[in-house]
C-alpha positions as CSV (number, residue, x, y, z in Angstrom):
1,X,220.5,-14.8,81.7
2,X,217.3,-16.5,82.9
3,X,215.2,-12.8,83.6
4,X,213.5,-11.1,80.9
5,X,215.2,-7.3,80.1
6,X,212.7,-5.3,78.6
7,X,212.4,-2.2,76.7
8,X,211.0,-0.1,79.5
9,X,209.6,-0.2,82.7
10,X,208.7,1.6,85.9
11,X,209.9,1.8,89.2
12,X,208.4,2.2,92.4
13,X,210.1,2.6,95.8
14,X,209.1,2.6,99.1
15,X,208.6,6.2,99.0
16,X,206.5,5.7,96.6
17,X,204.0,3.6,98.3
18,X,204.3,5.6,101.5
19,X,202.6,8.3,99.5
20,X,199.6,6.3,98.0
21,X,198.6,5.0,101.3
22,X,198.9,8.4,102.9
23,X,196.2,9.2,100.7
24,X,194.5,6.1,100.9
25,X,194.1,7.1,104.7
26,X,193.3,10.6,104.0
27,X,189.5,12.3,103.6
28,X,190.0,12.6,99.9
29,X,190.4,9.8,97.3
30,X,189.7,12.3,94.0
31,X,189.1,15.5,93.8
32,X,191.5,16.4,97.1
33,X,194.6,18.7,97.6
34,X,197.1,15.8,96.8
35,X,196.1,16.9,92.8
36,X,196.5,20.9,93.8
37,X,200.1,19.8,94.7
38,X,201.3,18.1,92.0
39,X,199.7,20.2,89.1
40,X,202.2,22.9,90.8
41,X,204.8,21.0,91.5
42,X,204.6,19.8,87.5
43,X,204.1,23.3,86.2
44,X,207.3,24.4,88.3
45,X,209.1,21.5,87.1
46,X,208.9,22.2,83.4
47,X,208.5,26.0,83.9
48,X,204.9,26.8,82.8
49,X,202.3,28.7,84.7
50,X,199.4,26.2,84.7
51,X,199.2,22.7,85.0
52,X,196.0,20.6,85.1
53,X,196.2,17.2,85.5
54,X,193.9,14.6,83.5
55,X,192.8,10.5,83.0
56,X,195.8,9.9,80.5
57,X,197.7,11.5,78.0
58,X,195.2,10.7,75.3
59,X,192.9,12.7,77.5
60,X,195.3,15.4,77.8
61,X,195.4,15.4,73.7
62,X,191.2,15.4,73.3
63,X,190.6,17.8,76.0
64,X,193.3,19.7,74.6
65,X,191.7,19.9,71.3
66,X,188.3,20.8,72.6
67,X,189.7,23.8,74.1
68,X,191.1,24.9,70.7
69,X,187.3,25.0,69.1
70,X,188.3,22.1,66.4
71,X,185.0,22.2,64.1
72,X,184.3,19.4,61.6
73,X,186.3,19.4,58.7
74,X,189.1,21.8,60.6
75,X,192.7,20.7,59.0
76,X,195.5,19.8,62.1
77,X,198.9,19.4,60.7
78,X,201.2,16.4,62.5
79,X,203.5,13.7,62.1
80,X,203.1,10.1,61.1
81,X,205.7,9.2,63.7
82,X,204.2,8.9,66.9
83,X,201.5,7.0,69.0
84,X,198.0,7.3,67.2
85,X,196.6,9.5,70.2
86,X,198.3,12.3,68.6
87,X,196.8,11.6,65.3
88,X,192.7,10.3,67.1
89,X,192.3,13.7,68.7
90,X,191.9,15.6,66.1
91,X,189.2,12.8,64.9
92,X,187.5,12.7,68.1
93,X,186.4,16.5,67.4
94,X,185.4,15.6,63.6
95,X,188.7,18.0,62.3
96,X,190.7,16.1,59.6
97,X,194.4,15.0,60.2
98,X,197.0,16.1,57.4
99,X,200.6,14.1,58.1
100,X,203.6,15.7,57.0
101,X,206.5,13.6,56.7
102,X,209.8,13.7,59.5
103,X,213.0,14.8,59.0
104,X,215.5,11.9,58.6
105,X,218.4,13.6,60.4
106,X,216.4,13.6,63.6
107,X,213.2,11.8,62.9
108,X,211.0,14.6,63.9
109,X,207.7,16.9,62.1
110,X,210.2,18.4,59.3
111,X,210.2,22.2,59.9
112,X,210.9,23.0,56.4
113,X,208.2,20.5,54.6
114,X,205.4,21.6,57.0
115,X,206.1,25.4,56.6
116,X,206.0,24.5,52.3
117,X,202.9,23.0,53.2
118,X,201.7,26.2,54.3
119,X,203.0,28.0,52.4
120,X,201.7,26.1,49.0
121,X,198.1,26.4,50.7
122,X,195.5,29.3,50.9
123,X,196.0,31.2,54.3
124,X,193.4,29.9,56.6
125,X,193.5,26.5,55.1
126,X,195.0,25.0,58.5
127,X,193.8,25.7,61.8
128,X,197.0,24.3,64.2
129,X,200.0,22.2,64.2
130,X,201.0,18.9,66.7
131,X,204.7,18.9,66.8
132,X,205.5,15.9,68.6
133,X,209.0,16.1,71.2
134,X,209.3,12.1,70.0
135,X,211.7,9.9,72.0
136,X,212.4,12.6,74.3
137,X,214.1,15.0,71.3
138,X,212.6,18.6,72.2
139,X,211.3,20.3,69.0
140,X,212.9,23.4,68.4
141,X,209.3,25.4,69.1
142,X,210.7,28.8,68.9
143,X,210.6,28.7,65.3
144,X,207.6,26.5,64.9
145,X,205.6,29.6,66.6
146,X,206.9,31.9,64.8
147,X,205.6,29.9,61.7
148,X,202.5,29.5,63.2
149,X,201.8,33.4,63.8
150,X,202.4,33.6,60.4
151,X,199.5,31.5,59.3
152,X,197.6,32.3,62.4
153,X,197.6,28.8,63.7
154,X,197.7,27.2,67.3
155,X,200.2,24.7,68.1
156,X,199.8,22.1,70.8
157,X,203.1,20.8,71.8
158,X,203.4,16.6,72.2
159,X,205.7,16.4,75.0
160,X,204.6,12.9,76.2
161,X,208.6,11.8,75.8
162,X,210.2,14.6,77.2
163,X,209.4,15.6,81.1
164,X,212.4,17.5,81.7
165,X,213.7,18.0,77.8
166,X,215.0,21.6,76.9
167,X,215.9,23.1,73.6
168,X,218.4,26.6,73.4
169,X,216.5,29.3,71.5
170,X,218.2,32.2,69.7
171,X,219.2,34.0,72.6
172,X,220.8,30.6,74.1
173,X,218.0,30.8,77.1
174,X,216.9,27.0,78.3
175,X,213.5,26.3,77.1
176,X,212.1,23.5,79.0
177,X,209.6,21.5,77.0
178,X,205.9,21.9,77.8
179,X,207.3,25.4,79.6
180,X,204.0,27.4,77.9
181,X,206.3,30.0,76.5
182,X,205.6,29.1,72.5
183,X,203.0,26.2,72.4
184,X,199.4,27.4,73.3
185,X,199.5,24.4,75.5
186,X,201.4,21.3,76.0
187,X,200.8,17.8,76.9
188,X,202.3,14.8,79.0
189,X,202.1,11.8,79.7
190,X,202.1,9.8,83.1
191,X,202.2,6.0,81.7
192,X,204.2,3.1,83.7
193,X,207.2,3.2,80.9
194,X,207.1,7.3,81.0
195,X,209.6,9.3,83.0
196,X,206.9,9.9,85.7
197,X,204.1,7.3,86.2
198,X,200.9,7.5,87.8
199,X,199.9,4.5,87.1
200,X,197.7,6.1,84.2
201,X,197.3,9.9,84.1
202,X,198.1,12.9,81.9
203,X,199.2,16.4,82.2
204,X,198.2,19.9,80.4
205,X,200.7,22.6,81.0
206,X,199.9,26.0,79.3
207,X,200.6,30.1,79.8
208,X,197.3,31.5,79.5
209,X,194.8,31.7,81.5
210,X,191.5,31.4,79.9
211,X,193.0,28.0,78.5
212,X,193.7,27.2,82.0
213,X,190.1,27.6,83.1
214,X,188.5,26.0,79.8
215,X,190.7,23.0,80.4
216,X,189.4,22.6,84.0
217,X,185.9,22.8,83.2
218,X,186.2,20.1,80.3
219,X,187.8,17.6,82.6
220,X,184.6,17.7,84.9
221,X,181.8,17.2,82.3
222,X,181.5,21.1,81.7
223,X,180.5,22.1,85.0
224,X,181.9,24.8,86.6
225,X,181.5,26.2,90.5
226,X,182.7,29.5,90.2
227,X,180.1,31.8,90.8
228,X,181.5,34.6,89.0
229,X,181.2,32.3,86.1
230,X,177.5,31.5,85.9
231,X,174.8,32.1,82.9
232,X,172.0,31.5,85.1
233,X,170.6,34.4,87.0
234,X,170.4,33.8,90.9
235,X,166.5,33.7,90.7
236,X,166.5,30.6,89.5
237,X,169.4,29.1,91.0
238,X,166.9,27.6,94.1
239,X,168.8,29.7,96.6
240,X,165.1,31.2,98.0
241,X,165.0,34.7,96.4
242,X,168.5,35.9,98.0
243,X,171.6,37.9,96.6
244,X,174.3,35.5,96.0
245,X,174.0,31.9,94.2
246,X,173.3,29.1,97.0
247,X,176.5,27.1,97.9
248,X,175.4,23.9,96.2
249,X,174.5,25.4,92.9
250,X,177.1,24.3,89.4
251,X,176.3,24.7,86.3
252,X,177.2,22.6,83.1
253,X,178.1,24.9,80.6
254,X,179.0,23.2,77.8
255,X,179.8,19.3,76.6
256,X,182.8,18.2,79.1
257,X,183.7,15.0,80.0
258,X,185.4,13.0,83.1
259,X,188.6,12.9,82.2
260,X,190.1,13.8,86.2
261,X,192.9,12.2,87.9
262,X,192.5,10.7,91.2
263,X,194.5,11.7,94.4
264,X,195.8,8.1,94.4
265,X,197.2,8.7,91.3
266,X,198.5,12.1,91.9
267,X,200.1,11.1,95.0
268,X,202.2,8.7,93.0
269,X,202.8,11.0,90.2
270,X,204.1,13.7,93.1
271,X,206.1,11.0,94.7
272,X,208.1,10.4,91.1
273,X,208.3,13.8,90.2
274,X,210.5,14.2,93.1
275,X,213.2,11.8,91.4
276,X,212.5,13.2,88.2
277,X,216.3,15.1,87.5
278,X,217.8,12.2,88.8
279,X,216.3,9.5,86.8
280,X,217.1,11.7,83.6
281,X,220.4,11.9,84.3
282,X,220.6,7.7,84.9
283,X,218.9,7.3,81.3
284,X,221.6,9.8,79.9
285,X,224.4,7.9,81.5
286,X,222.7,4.7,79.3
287,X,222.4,6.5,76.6
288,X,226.1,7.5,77.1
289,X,226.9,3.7,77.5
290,X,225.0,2.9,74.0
291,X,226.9,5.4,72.1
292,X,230.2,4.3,73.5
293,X,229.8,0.7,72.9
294,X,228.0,0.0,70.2
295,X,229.6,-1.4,66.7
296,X,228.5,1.8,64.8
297,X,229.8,3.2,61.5
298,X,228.9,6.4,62.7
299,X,231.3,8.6,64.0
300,X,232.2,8.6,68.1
301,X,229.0,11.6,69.7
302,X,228.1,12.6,73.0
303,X,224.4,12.8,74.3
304,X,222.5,15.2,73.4
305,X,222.0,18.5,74.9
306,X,218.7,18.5,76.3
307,X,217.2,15.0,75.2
308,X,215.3,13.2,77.4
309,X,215.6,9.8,76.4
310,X,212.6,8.3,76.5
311,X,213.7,5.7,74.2
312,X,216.9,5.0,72.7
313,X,216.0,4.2,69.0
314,X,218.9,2.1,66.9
315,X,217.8,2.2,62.6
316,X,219.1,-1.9,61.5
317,X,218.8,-3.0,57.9
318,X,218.2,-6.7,59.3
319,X,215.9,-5.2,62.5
320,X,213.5,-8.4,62.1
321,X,216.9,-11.1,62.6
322,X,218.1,-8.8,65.4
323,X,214.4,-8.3,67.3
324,X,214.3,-12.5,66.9
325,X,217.8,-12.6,68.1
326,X,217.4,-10.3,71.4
327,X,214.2,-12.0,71.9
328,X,215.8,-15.7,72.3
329,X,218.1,-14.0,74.5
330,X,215.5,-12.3,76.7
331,X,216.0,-9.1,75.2
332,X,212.8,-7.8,74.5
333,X,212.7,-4.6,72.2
334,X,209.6,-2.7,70.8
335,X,209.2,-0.5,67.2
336,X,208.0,2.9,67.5
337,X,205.9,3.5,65.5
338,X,204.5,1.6,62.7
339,X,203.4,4.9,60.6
340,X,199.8,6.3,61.5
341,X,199.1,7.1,58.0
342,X,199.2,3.1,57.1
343,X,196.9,1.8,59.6
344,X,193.7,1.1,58.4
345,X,191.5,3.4,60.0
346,X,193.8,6.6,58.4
347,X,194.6,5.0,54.7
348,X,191.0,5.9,53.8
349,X,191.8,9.7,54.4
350,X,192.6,11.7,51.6
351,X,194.4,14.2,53.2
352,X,197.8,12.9,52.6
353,X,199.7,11.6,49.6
354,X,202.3,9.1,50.6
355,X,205.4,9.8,48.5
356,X,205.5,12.9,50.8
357,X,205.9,10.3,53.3
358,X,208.4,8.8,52.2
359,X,210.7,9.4,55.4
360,X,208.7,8.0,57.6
361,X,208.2,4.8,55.9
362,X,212.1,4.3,55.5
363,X,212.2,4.8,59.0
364,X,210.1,2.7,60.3
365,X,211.2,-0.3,58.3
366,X,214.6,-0.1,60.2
367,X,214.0,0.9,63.4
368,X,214.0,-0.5,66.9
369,X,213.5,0.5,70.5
370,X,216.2,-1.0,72.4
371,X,216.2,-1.2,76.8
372,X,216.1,2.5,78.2
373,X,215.0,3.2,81.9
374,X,216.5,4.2,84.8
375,X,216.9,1.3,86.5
376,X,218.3,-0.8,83.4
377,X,221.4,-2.0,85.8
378,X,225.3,-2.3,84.0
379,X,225.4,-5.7,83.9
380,X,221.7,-6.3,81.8
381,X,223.4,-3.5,79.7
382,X,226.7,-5.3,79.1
383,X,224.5,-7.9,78.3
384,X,222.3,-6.2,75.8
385,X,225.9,-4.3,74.1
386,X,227.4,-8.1,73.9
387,X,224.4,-9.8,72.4
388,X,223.9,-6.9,69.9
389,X,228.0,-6.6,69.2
390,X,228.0,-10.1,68.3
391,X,225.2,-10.2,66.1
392,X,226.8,-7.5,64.1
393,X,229.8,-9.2,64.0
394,X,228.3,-12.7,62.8
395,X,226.6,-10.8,60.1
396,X,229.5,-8.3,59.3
397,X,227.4,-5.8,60.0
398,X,227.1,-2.3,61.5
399,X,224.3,-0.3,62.9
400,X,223.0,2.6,60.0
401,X,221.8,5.0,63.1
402,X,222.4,5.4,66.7
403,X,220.1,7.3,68.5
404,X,221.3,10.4,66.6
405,X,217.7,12.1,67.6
């Protein structure tokens, strides 16, 4: 195989471009209706009642955390197992970051540790909780909120992996991830090996209101135009003396920043979003293939109900001689993620104590992120199940994990 396969990647169509050049020849470049559209298109899509879209997901996490009030030393509870964004934003705001180790039947935030973390801590002592849906697994967030009412806490719900994702609560009711209905708010993702891409771009979904609006106002430096919202009185607005604020007139209200999303991007973001139930169900169907055949000394399993698959994670006691293997085949796999609480930058905190971490470490020393996107065709897949099938076999071997999350 002369082509390189790797372990994501995006794909644009014809429809696609149609739709960023429609814009391209429109009035409106940024700030237009094409990103009206598509915030409630999204918020249909996964069920919440606002959407507002952003730069990136790493905006969607900062902005997000502004609109929480994080003060200085403010203590954010999330996992070690997951891009650092998740982990930075809480930083950016001067709150401290307290990792609580995953759950090594699934690999995500471990319900049970972070709820004995509360509970082995004064009441007030935390302020919110990142749950992260990693890999496209939806956390079970009906029974993180009802943790988090207990110890009054927010929760801002990491969806980045899982557009489309559902979990069954108690009542056996669908709950779509980043739906609104248990997180205060919810973030995505619109990167080029995401479900949806916009090239770069982010999304905040969220129930209430006066979120909604907060949100807003953050991604445009503060300012607002609503007139029903101003401080200033109309004298000195510079409208001449008259009754009503002169059309011009904004005022910046507090410390925002520019963290929008163009209509170029949103066109393409609207375009994908369109083939967003049908490109689940094509990284299902290769999820499918990878659980069927795969030399694994697990037990035969299905997909699972409501995963979105965002990656298809393999756990392989000799992961560096199979990454070099795939590699000289043009196989080109990725780890996710080396554990925030060891890079550099976070091993000065003292808010952790890594034998609580022990899960995470474990994990990450096996792990690897094998081809997953929609458009991975059945031959390159054969391919990949061939090449890793007889590396097992030449080393007697037997994948540990298999995408069980």
């Amino acid at each position: 195989m002369s082509k390189i396969i790797p372990y994501g990647k995006h794909n644009i169509n014809k429809e696609d471009i149609r739709s960023v050049i429609k814009v391209l020849q429109s009035d409106f470049l940024t700030q237009g209706p094409v990103i009206e559209k598509f915030e409630k298109d999204f918020a249909k899509y996964v069920g919440a009642k606002h959407a507002v879209s952003v730069s990136n997901g790493t905006s969607a996490l900062h902005l997000s955390m502004l609109a929480m009030n994080i003060s200085p030393k403010d203590k954010v509870i999330t996992t070690p197992i997951t891009f650092v964004a998740t982990a930075n934003c809480v930083k950016y705001c001067g709150g401290e970051v307290v990792f609580c180790d995953i759950n090594p039947e699934n690999h995500l935030l471990d319900f049970n540790k972070v709820k004995k973390l509360l509970e082995n801590s004064p009441k007030g002592t935390y302020k919110g909780i990142i749950p992260v849906d990693f890999t496209g697994m939806p956390i079970n967030m009906e029974e993180y909120r009802l943790l988090a009412d207990e110890f009054d806490l927010w929760i801002i719900e990491d969806s980045c992996h899982a557009p489309g994702g559902y979990f069954s609560d108690s009542d056996g009711n669908i709950q779509k991830c980043g739906n609104g209905k248990y997180a205060d708010l919810a973030i995505f993702s619109f990167h080029p090996v995401k479900h949806i891409t916009c090239g770069e771009g982010g999304m905040i979904t969220t129930n209430n209101s006066k979120l909604f609006e907060k949100i807003k106002k953050l991604r445009t430096h503060g300012i607002t135009k609503n007139h029903n919202d101003f401080i200033n009185p109309i004298k000195i607005s510079g409208g001449g003396g008259g009754s009503k604020y002169p059309g011009w007139y904004m005022e910046m209200q507090e410390l925002g920043y520019n963290s929008r999303l163009s209509d170029i991007n949103a066109a393409l973001g609207l375009s994908q979003l369109k083939r967003a139930s049908q490109n689940l169900r094509l990284r299902k169907q290769i999820a499918q293939k990878y659980i069927n055949e795969l030399n694994t000394n697990f037990y035969k399993h299905t997909t699972i109900e409501g995963h979105a698959y965002h990656l298809f994670i393999i756990l392989c006691e000799k992961r560096q001689e199979l990454y070099e293997y795939l590699r000289k085949n043009k196989i080109y796999t990725q780890v996710h993620y080396f554990p925030i609480h060891l890079m550099p930058f976070y091993e000065r905190s003292k808010f952790y104590n890594k034998k609580d971490l022990s899960n995470s470490e474990l994990y990450y020393g096996k792990c690897l992120s094998i081809p997953m996107y929609p458009t991975l065709s059945s031959k390159d897949q054969e391919f990949i199940i061939n090449k890793m099938n007889n590396f097992f076999e030449k080393y007697n071997h037997k994948l540990q994990w298999l995408a069980l999350n």
